[in-house]
N, C-alpha and C positions, 0 to 999 in steps of 0.2 A: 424558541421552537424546541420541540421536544427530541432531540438526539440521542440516539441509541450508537455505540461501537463495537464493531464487531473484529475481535482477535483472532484470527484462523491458526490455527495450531497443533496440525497432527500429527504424528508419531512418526512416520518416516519418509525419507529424506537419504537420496539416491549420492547427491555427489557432495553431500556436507551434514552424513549421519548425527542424528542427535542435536541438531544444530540450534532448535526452541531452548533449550534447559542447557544447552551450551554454557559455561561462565566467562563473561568478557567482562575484564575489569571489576572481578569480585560478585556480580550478580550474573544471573541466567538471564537471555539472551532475551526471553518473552519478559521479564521484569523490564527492562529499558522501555519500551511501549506501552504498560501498566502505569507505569509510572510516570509519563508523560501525559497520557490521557486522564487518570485520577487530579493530577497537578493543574491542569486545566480548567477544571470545574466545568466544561464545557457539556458534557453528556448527562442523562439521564441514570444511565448503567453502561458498565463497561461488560463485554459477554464472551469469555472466550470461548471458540469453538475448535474444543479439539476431542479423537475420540483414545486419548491415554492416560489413565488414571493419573503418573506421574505429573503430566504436564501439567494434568486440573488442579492436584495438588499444591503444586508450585504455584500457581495462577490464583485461586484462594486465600495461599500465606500473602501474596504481593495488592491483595484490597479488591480481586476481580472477580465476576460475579460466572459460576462454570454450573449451571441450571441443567444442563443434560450434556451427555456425554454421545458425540457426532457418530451416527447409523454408521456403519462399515459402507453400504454404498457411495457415501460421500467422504470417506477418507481415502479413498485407489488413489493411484495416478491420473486414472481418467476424470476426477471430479473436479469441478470450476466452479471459480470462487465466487460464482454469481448464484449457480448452489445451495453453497455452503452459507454465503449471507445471507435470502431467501430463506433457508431453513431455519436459521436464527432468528429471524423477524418473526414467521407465521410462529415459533414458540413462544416469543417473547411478546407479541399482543394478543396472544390468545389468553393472557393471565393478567393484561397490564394495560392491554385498549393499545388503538393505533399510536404512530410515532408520524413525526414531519420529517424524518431523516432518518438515515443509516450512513453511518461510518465507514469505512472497514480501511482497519490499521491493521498491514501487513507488519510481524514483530520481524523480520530481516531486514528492517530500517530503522534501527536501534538508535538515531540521531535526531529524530524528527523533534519540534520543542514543542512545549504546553503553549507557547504564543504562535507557531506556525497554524496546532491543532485549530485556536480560538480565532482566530485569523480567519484561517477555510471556513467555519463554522458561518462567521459572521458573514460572509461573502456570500454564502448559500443562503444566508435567511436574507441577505438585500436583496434576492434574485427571488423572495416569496417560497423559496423549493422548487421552483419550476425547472432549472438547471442544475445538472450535477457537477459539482466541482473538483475537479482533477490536480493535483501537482504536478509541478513540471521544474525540471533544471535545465541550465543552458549546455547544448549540446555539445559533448567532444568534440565534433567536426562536423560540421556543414553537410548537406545532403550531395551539395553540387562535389561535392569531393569525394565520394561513395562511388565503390562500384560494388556490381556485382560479376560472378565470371562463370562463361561457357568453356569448355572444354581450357582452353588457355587463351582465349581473347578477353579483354578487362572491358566491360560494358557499362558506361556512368550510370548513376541511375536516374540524374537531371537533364541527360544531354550531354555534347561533347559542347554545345555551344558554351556551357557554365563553367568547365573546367581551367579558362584562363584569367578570367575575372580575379582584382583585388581582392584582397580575405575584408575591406574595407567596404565593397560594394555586395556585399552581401548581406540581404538581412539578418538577423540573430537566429538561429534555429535552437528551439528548446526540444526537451525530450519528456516523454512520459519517468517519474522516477519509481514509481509502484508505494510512495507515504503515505499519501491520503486520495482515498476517494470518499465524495460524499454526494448523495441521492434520495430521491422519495422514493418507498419501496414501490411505489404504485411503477415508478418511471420504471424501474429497474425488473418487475414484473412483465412490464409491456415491452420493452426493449431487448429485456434478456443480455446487457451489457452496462459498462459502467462508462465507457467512453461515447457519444454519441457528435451528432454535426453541432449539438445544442451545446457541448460544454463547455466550461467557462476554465478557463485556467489560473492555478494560486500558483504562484511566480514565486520557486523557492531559491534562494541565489544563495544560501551557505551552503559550500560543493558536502560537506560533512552531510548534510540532511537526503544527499543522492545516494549516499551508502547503503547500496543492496546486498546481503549477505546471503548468499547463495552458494559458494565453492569456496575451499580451503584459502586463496588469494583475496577473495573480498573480505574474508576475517581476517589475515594479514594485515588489511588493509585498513580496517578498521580498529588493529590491535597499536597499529602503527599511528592513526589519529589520533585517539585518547594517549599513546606514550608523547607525541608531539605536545 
């Protein structure tokens, strides 16, 4: 199948400044997911989409392909990543003809591997493209163990019937990690989401590949892995 990936990568970034061209363990932060994806053989082109010369620069030297540089409407706060990949597609076949897939490798998952990439891939072409396939790791904690709270009463969010139950009688609860999503741009045209009733889940069990870098403690966190 013909797979396209899309790198989102714009300029700023509230609570972990600079954080794409960041350097963890000797490269910037967008090369770890370049480099993952190019290693895979899996895609067609790799596309990052960001609108700061610096970043396209960097993303260029590391083998990635940066065709236009992202409108300011889609680099705010308010812009979503359905978007921003969206907008990369209808550039990217208007030069090159349709695709049977879109990627989008968020670079704040600097751990993801070329065989997790090739994996989702494969699992999306068994499914024809009709389903988009999502990663998921297994969840900190159980939902029955969650609350949410009103003023100061703690209100489960499964029930209080579930809060006494073995950690053994509960099923496994996975979670959305934000590595890989992968979709036909048609579904994701129509849906306007990447998550649907229809998705299929790629079951990433190295907790290192749930590493989302978003605030100064998830790079700790992450500085703290590769030292381990």
């Amino acid at each position: 199948m013909k797979i396209i990936a899309i790198i989102p990568a714009r300029a700023g970034s509230k609570r972990l400044p600079g954080k794409n061209t960041k350097v963890l363990a000797g490269k910037p932060l967008i090369n770890w997911t370049i480099d993952a994806a190019l290693e895979s053989k899996c895609c067609e082109s790799i596309i990052v989409s960001t609108d700061d010369e610096g970043i396209a620069d960097i993303a260029k030297k590391a083998g990635a392909s940066v065709p236009f540089l992202r409108p300011a409407n889609l680099a705010s706060d308010t812009a979503t990543s359905v978007d921003v990949v969206l907008h990369a597609v209808k550039y990217y076949e208007s030069i090159n003809g349709t695709v049977d897939g879109v990627m989008l490798l968020q670079p704040t998952s600097p751990f993801r591997t070329p065989h997790s990439i090739c994996a989702a891939v494969n699992l999306f072409a068994k499914h024809k493209g009709k389903k988009s396939v999502i990663s998921v790791s297994k969840a900190a904690s159980n939902p029955s163990w969650c609350f949410y709270c009103e003023e100061d009463t703690m209100v489960p969010l499964m029930g209080w019937e579930h809060i006494n139950k073995r950690s053994q009688d509960y099923n496994q609860a996975w979670e959305l990690n934000g590595s890989i999503y992968i979709l036909a741009p048609e579904s994701l045209k129509r849906d306007r989401a990447f998550v649907t009733e229809s998705s299929i889940p790629f079951f990433q069990l190295r907790s290192s590949e749930a590493i989302d870098i978003d605030t100064a403690e998830d790079w700790a966190l992450a500085e703290y892995f590769i030292s381990g």
